[in-house]
C-alpha positions as CSV (number, residue, x, y, z in Angstrom):
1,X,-13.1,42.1,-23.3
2,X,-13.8,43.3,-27.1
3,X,-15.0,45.9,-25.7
4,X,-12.7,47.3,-23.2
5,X,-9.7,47.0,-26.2
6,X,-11.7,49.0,-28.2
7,X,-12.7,51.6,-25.4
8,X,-8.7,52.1,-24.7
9,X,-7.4,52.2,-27.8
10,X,-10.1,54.7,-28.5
11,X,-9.5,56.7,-25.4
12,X,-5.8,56.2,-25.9
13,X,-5.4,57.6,-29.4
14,X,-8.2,60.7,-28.6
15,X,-5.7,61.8,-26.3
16,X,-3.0,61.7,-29.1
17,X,-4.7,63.5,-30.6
18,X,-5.4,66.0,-28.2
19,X,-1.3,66.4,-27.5
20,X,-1.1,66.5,-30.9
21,X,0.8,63.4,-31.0
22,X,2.3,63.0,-35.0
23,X,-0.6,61.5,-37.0
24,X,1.7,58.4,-38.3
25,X,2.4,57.7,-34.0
26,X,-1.9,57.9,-33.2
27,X,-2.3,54.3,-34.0
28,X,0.6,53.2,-32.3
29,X,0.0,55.1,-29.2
30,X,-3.6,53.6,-29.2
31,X,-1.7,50.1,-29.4
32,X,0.2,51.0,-26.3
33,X,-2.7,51.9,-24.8
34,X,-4.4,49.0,-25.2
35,X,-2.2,46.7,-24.4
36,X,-1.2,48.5,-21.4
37,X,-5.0,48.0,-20.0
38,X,-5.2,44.7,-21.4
39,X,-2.7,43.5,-19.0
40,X,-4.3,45.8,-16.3
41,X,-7.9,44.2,-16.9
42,X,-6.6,41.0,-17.0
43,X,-4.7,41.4,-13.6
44,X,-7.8,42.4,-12.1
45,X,-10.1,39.7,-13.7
46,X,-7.6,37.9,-11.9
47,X,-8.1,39.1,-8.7
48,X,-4.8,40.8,-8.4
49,X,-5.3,44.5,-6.6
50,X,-5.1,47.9,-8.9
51,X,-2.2,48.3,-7.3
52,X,0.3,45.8,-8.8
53,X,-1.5,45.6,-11.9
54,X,-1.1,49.4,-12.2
55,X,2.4,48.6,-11.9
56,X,2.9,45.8,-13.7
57,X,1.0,47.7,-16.4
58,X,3.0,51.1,-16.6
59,X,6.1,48.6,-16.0
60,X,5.0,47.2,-19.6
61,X,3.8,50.3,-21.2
62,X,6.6,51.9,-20.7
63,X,8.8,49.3,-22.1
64,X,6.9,49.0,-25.0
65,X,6.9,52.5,-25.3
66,X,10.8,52.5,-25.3
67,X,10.8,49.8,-28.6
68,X,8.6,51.7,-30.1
69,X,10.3,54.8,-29.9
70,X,13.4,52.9,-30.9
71,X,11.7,51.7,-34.2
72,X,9.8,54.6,-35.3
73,X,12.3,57.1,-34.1
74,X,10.2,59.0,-32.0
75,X,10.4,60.7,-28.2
76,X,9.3,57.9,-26.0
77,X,7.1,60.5,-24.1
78,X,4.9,60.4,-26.9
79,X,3.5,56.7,-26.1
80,X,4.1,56.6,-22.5
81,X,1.9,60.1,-22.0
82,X,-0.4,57.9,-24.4
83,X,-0.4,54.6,-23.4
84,X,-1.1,55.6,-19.2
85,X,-4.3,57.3,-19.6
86,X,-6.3,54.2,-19.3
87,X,-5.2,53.6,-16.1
88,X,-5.0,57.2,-14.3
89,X,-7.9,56.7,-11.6
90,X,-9.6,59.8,-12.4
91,X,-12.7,58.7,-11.7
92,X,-11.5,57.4,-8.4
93,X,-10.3,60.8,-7.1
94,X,-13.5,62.0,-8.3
95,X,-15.7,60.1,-6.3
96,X,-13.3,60.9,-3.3
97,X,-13.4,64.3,-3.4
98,X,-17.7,63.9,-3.6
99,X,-17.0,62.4,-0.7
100,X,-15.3,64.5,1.3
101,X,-18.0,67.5,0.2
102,X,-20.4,65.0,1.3
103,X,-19.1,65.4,4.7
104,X,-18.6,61.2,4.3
105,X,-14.7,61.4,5.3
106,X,-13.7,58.1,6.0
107,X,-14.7,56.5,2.8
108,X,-13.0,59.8,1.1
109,X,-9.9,59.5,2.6
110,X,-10.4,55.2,1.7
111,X,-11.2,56.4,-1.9
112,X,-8.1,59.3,-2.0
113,X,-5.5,57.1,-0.5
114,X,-6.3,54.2,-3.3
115,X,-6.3,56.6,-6.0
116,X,-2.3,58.1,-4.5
117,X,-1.3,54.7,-4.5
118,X,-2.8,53.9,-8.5
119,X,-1.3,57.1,-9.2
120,X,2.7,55.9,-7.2
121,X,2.7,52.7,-8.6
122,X,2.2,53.8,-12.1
123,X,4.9,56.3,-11.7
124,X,6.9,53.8,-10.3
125,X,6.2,51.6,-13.2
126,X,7.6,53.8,-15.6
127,X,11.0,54.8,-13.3
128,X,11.3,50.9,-13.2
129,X,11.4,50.2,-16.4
130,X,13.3,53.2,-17.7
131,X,15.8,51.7,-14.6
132,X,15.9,48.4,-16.2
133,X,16.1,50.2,-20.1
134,X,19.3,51.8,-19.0
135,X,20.7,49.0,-17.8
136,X,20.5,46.7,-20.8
137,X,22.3,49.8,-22.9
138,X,24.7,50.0,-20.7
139,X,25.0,46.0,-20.4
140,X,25.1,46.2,-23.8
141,X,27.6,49.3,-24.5
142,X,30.3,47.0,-22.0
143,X,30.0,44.1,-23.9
144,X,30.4,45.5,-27.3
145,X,33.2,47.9,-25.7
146,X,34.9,44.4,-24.6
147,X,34.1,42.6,-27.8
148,X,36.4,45.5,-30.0
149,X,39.3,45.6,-27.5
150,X,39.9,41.7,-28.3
């Protein structure tokens, strides 16, 4: 388990660097990365499909992303670009497209159609949780917009 933290936070904050990501945001990004595949790994250690615990895990990345960009006053692009890079299934659209050159279609279009739906439910993730982000602000904004006219 070491290991894998390690490996993402690595992986996360190389690719901060390479979207040249502010140097005081690298560590944090790597943090968002990390614990983003933290709760993907354990998901799956769990027996849970990559599905849901892609989305569960770009659900919390993505929040966490916001609160960091909140604090540090920072485009929340910046960790959420970051912080999903563990879990893109590169390596899973790689071995489907060998596949398919392999003349081996069914288990390409098996390995393809896992790697769309990775790739949907992390989007999905992220548009749920920026869906629930607006709507504590705006829970929020009522209540202190009720609050000053009493």
């Amino acid at each position: 388990m070491i290991v894998q933290l390690v490996t993402s936070f690595l992986a996360t904050s190389g690719f901060g660097i390479l979207f040249n990501v502010p140097k005081n945001a690298i560590i944090k990004c790597g943090l968002v990365g990390m614990i983003g595949w933290f709760i993907y790994f354990f998901m799956v250690d769990k027996k849970i499909d990559a599905v849901p615990a892609s989305f569960v895990s770009a659900f919390f990345i993505s929040a966490l992303s916001h609160v960091f960009a909140k604090k540090y006053k920072t485009p929340v692009i910046i960790f959420i670009v970051g912080g999903i890079i563990p879990l893109v299934p590169g390596g899973l659209a790689y071995d489907a497209m060998r596949n398919f050159v392999s003349n081996e279609y069914s288990i390409a279009i098996e390995l393809a159609a896992k790697a769309s739906l990775i790739a949907g439910a992390i989007a999905m993730g992220i548009v749920f949780s920026e869906v629930f982000n607006n709507a504590i602000k705006q829970g929020v904004s009522v209540r202190k917009t009720k609050r000053t006219k009493l």
